[in-house]
C-alpha positions as a LaTeX table, in Angstrom:
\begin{tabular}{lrrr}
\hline
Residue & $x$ (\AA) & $y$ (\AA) & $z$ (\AA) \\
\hline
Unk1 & 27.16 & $-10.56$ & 27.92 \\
Unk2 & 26.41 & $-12.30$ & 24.65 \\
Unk3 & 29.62 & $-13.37$ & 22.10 \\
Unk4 & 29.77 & $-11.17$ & 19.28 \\
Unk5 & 30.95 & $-13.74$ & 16.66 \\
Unk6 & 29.28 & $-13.03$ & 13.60 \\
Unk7 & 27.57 & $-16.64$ & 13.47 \\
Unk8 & 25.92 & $-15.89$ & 17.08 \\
Unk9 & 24.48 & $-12.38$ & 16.11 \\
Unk10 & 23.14 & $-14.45$ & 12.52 \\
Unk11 & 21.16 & $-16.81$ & 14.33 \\
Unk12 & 19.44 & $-14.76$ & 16.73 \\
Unk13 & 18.45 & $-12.33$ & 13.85 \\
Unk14 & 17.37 & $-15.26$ & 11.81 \\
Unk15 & 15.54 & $-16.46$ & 14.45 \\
Unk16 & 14.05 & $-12.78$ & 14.78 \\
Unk17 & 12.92 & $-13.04$ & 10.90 \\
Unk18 & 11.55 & $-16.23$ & 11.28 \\
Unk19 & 9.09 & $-15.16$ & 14.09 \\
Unk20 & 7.94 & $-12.45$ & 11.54 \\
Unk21 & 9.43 & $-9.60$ & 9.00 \\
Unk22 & 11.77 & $-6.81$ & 10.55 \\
Unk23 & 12.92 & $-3.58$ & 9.16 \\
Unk24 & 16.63 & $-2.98$ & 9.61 \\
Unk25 & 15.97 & $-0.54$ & 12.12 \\
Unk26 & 14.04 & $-2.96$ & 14.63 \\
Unk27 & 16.72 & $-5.56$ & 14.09 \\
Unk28 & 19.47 & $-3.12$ & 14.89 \\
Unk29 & 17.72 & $-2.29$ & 18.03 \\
Unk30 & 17.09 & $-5.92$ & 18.98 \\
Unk31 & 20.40 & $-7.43$ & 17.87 \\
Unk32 & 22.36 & $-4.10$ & 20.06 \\
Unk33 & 21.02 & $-4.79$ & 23.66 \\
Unk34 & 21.99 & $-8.54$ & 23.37 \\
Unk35 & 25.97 & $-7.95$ & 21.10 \\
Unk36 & 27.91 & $-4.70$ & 22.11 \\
Unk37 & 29.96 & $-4.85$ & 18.50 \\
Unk38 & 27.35 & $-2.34$ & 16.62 \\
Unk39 & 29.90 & $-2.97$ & 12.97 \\
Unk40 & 29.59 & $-6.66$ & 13.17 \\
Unk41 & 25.91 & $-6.07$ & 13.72 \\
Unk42 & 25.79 & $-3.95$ & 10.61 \\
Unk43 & 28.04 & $-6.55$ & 8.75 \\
Unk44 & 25.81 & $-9.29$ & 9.66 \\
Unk45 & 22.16 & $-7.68$ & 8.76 \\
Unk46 & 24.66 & $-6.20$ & 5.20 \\
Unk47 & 24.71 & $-9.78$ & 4.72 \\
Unk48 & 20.89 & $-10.83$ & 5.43 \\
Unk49 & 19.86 & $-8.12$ & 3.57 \\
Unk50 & 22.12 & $-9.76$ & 0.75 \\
Unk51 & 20.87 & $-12.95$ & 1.08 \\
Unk52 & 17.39 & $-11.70$ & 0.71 \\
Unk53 & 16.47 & $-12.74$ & 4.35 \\
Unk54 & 15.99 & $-9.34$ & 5.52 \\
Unk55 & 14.18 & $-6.94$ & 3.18 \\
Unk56 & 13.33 & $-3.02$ & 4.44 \\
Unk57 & 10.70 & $-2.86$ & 1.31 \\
Unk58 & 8.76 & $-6.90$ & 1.81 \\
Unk59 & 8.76 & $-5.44$ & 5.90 \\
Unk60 & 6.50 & $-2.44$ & 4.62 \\
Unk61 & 4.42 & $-4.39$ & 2.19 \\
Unk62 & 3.51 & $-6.49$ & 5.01 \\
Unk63 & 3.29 & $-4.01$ & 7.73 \\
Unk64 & 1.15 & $-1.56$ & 5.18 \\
Unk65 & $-1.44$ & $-4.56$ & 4.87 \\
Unk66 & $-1.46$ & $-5.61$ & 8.34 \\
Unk67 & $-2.24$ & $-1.99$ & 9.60 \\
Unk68 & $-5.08$ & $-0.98$ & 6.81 \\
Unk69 & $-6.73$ & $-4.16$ & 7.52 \\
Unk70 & $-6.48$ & $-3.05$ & 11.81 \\
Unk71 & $-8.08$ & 0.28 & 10.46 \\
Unk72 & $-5.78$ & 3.03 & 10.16 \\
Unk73 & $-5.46$ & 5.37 & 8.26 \\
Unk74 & $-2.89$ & 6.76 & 5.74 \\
Unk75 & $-1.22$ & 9.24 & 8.62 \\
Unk76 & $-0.74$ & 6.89 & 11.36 \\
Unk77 & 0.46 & 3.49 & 8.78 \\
Unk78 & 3.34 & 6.51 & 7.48 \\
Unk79 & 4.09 & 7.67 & 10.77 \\
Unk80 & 5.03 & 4.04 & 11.88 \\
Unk81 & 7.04 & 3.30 & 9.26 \\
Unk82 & 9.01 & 5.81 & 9.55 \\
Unk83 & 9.24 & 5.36 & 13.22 \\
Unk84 & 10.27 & 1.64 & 12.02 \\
Unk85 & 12.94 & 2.78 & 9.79 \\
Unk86 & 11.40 & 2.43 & 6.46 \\
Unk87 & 12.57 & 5.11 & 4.00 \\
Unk88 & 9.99 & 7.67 & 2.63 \\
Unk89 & 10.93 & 6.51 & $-0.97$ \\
Unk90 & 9.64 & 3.01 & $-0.03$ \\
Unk91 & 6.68 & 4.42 & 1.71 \\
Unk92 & 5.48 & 5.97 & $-1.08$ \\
Unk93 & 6.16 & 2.82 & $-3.25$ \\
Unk94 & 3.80 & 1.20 & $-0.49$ \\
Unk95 & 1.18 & 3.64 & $-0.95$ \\
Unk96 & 1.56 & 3.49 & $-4.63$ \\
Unk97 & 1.24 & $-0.21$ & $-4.87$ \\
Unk98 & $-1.53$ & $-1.26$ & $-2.81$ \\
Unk99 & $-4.58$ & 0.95 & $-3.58$ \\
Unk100 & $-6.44$ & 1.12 & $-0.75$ \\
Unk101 & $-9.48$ & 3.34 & $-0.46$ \\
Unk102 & $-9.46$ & 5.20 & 2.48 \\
Unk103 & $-13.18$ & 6.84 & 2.70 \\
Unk104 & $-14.26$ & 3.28 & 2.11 \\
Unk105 & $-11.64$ & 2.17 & 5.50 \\
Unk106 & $-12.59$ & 5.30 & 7.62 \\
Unk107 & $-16.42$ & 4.55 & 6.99 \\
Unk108 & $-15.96$ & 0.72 & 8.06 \\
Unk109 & $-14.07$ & 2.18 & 11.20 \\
Unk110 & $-16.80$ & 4.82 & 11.63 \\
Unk111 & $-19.39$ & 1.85 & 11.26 \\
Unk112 & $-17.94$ & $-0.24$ & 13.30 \\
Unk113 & $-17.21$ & 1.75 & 16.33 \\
Unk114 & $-20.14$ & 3.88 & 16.19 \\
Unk115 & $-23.02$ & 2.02 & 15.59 \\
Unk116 & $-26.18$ & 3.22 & 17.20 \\
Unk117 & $-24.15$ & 6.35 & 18.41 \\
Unk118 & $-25.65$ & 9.22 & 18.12 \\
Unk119 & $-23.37$ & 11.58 & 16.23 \\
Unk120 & $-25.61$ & 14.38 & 16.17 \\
Unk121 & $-24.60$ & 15.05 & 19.96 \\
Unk122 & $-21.85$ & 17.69 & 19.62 \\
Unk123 & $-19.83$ & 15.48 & 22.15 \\
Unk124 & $-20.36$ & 11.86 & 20.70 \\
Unk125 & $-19.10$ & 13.63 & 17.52 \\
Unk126 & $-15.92$ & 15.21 & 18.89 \\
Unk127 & $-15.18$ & 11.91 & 20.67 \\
Unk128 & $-15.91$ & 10.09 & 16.86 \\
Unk129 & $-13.62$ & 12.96 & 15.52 \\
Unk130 & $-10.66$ & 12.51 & 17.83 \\
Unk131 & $-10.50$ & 8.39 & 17.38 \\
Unk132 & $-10.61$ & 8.68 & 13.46 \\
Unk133 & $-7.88$ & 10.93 & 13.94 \\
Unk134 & $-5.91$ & 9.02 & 15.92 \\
Unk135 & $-6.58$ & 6.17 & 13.95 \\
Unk136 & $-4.77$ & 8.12 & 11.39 \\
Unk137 & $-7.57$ & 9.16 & 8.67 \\
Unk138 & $-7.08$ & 12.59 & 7.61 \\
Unk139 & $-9.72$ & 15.72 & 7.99 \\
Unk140 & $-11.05$ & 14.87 & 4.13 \\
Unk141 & $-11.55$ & 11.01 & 5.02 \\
Unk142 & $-13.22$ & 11.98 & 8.78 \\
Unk143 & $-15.61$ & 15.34 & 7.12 \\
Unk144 & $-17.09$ & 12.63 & 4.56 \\
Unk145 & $-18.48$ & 10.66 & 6.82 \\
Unk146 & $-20.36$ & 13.77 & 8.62 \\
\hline
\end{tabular}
């Protein structure tokens, strides 16, 4: 097992961070199966978030971006942060912030995907249906299109 001197658990976060942006949560998880001391853990990412090295609401900003620009949709991008830790307060900044339209995104998906598909086949358009959806798009995006 691991020391769990601060300085040790600091290092391997920041070397976490530096691979790419981390919500608390993740970090928490990460940092816990290699340090058994879950408050020096909590001191230590008190003190990154401090520092500005860790930050729950540039983690979203960045995760929000990389996901619309994979192609999902408002659902799924919410969903994960919130699996990720992010509060619903800063989700809704995210959303907020950077306007993205989503019939425009769904469409692109739907283009992309289906091309030369022939949607008017009640199966090829249930199969279309159920990957928009799990891409996240919501019944309103997903109807447009049809």
């Amino acid at each position: 097992m691991s020391s769990s001197r601060p300085i040790s658990i600091r290092h391997k976060a920041m070397d976490l961070l530096a691979r790419r942006e981390h919500s608390r949560r993740e970090l928490l998880i990460k940092l816990s199966r290699k340090f058994p001391d879950a408050a020096v853990i909590d001191a230590v990412l008190d003190k990154l978030e401090a520092d500005v090295l860790q930050s729950d609401s540039r983690f979203a900003s960045s995760f929000f971006r990389l996901r619309v620009q994979g192609g999902f949709g408002p659902n799924r991008i919410r969903a994960e942060l919130r699996q990720r830790g992010i509060s619903d307060v800063l989700i809704d900044q995210q959303f907020s912030e950077q306007i993205v339209d989503w019939f425009a995104a769904a469409e692109a998906l739907y283009l992309k995907k289906y091309v030369g598909v022939n949607v008017g086949d009640p199966r090829e358009r249930a199969k279309c249906f159920r990957y928009l959806q799990y891409k996240g798009y919501d019944l309103e995006h997903i109807n447009a299109l049809f």
